[in-house]
C-alpha positions in Angstrom: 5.1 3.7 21.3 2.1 4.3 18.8 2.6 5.8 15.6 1.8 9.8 15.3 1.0 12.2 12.7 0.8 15.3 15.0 3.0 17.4 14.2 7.0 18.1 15.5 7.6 19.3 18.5 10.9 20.2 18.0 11.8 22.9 14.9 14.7 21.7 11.9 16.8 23.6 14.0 16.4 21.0 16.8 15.2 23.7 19.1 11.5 23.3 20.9 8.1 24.6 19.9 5.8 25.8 22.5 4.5 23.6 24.2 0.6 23.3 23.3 -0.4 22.3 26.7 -2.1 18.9 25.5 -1.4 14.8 24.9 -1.8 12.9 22.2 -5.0 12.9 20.8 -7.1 9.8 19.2 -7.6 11.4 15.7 -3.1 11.9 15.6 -2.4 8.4 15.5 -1.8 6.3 12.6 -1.2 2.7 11.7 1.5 0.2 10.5 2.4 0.1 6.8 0.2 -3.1 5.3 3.3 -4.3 3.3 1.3 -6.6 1.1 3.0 -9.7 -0.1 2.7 -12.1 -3.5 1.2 -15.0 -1.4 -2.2 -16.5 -0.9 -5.0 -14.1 -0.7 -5.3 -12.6 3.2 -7.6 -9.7 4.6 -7.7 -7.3 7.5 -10.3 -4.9 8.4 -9.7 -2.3 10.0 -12.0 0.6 11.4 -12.5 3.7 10.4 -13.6 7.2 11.5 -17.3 7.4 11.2 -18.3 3.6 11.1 -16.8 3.1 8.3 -14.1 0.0 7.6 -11.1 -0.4 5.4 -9.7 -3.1 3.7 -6.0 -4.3 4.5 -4.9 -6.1 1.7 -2.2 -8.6 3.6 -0.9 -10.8 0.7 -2.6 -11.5 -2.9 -1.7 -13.6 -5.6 -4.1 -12.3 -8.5 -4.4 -9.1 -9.9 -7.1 -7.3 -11.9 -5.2 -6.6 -15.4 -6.3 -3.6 -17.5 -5.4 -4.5 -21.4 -5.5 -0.7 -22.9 -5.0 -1.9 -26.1 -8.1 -4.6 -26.1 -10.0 -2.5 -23.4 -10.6 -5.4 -21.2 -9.9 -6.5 -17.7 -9.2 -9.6 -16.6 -8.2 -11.1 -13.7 -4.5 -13.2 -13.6 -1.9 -14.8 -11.9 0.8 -12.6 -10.4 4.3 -14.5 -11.0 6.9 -12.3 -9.5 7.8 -8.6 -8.6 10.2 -7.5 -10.9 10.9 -3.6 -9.7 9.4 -1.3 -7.0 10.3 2.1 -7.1 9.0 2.8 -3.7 11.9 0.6 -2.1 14.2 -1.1 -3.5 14.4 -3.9 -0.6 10.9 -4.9 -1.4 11.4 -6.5 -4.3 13.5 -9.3 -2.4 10.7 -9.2 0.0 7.9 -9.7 -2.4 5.9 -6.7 -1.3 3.5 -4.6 -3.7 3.0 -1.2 -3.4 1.3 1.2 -6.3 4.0 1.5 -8.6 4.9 -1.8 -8.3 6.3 -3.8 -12.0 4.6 -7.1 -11.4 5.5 -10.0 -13.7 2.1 -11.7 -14.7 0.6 -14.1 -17.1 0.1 -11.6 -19.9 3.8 -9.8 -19.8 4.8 -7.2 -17.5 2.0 -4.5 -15.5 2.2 -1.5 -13.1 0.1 -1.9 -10.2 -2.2 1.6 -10.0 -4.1 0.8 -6.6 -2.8 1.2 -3.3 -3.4 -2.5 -1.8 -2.8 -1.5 1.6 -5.7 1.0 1.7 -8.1 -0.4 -1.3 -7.9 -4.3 -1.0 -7.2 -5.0 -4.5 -4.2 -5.2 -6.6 -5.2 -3.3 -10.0 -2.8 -2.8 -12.5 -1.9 -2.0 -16.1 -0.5 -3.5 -18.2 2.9 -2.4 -19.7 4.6 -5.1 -21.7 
């Protein structure tokens, strides 16, 4: 069954709408989460409306660390996932959402990108 974001057909109620008299439409359909991991760096492109193509961050094992203090980035090694407050499972599971605390080389960050949509794991340092 492929993924929708049409709308309910049924109300909270659990009663019917009326029915709109059409299927599923090409522009309704979505795609699976990317769930990147902390493992060696893997892409997936994926297409777009319009010709254009997105970048499916699959797994990463660097980040791009913003210092706010020293106003620098710099890219480093991400050791572990310490917290995600998007799911609490993930963090056994090594997946990176924004959000994310990631434990790097410098201390502790928050990841600020969305690596499933963006294709790169930017984050801030916190610690």
């Amino acid at each position: 069954m492929a993924i929708s974001h049409r709308k309910s057909l049924r109300k909270p109620t659990g009663g019917r709408y009326k029915q709109q008299g059409r299927k599923k439409q090409f522009h309704e359909t979505g795609k699976e989460p990317a769930l990147t991991k902390l493992d060696k760096k893997r892409n997936k492109y994926v297409r777009g409306m319009g010709a254009n193509r997105k970048v499916r961050l699959l797994a990463a094992e660097t980040a791009n660390l913003f210092d706010p203090k020293a106003k620098k980035y710099e890219q480093v090694k991400i050791k572990t996932i310490v917290e995600n407050p998007a799911n609490r499972h993930f963090v056994r599971r090594n997946i990176m959402t924004k959000g994310t605390v990631i434990e790097t080389e410098k201390g502790k960050a928050r990841i600020t990108s969305r690596p499933g949509q963006d294709g790169a794991v930017n984050a801030v340092l916190v610690s």
